[in-house]
C-alpha positions, 0 to 999 in steps of 0.5 A: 631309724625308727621311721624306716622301720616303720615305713618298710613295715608299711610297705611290706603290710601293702605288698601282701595285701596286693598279693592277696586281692590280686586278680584271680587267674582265667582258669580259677574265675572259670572254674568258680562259675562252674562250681557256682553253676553245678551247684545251682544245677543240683538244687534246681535240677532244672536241666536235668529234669528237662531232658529226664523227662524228654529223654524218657518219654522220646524213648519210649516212643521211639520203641513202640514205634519202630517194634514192626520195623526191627522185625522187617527184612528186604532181599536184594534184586537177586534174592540172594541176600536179606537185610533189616529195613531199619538200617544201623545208620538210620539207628544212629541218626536218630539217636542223634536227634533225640540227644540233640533236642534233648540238649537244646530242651535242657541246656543254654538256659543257664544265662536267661536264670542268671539275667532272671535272678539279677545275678548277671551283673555281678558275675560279669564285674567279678569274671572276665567273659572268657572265664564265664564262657569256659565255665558254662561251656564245661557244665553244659559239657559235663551234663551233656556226657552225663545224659549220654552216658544214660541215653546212648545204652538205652536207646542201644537197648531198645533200639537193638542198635550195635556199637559198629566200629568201637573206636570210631563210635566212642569218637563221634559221640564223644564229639558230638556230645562237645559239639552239642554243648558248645552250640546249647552254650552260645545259642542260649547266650545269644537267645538271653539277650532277647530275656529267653524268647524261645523263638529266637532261640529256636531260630539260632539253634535249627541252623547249628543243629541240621549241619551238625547232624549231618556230620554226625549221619556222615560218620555213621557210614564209617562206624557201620559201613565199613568205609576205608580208613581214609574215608573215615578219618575225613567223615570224623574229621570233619565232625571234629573240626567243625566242633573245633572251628565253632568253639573258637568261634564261640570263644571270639564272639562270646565277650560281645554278646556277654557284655552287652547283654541286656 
């Protein structure tokens, strides 16, 4: 009697621990690298240095140097008509750049700091790559939305740019904010396993980036120029889908790249 006793006892002493050093969960593994990331972010401010200080001084470029543009106006054939030369889809392409070499200037370094602080191996024994790709993918993403959310109305501002079509606005820089994210996440991935060259870098990030801004000069024309619904549910939805088709793809390759990084 005693000796099933104490074996149940045992056993019970085995189940618990089991249940306590369980494998955590995907989402719970990529939610510790996101707060393991925010809170290596705010006492760095590496990222959010970078892009303060692009954005900052992009900005202030940009306003000194389309001023005489804001104030020109061209006539149609017949004089009928008169419209600013500095169109609004022209506006919204180049906000477009600016947030998009601000994204690649202070996001995707996160993976060279963690190969930099030998911090890399760790995390790859602790958390499944899925996990560490969702983690990344979503501080990239916060500090994306963060930054537009103080770009877009300045540049608004000082650019004397208008929100066009309100819904379809929110839309593409909602979009494109993700779309930036995703594409600074994988680029700095793969750019980590080069020990942060910033011409691989760079060669990885130009191809992402011009067909993602040309999806993004698409939309402009159904935010400003009125385009039927149809048209503009597929310029919008192209951006979308594109976004979509390159965070899956992400998601695919990510575990080759994170685990057989340098």
């Amino acid at each position: 009697m005693g000796g099933s006793s104490h074996s149940a006892d045992a056993g019970g002493l085995m189940h618990g621990a089991a249940r306590e050093w369980r494998q955590p969960t995907w989402a719970a593994s990529a939610w510790a690298v996101f707060r393991k990331d925010v809170r290596s972010e705010l006492r760095s401010r590496v990222a959010l240095s970078a892009m303060g200080v692009f954005c900052l001084s992009a900005l202030f470029l940009i306003a000194l140097a389309t001023a005489p543009l804001q104030s020109v106006y061209l006539s149609s054939a017949d004089g009928s008509a008169a419209r600013s030369a500095w169109s609004p889809e022209s506006r919204f392409g180049l906000m477009w750049v600016l947030l998009c070499f601000a994204a690649f200037v202070g996001l995707g370094h996160s993976f060279v700091s963690e190969e930099d602080a030998g911090t890399a191996t760790p995390l790859r024994m602790a958390c499944t790559a899925e996990a560490v790709y969702a983690g990344k993918l979503a501080v990239n993403a916060a500090i994306m939305a963060g930054a537009a959310l103080l770009v877009i109305p300045s540049y608004c501002l000082v650019c004397g740019l208008g929100v066009g079509d309100p819904i379809r606005f929110t839309l593409a820089a909602g979009t494109g904010c993700a779309g930036l994210a995703a594409s600074a996440t994988i680029v700095g991935a793969l750019a980590a396993r080069a020990r942060g060259a910033t011409g691989l870098f760079s060669a990885l990030g130009l191809p992402l980036a011009v067909v993602f801004l040309m999806l993004l000069q698409n939309c402009a024309a159904a935010i400003y120029a009125d385009l039927p619904l149809i048209q503009a549910v597929r310029a919008i939805g192209g951006l979308v889908s594109y976004v979509v088709l390159l965070v899956a793809v992400s998601a695919l390759v990510f575990r080759y790249v994170w685990e057989d990084a340098l």
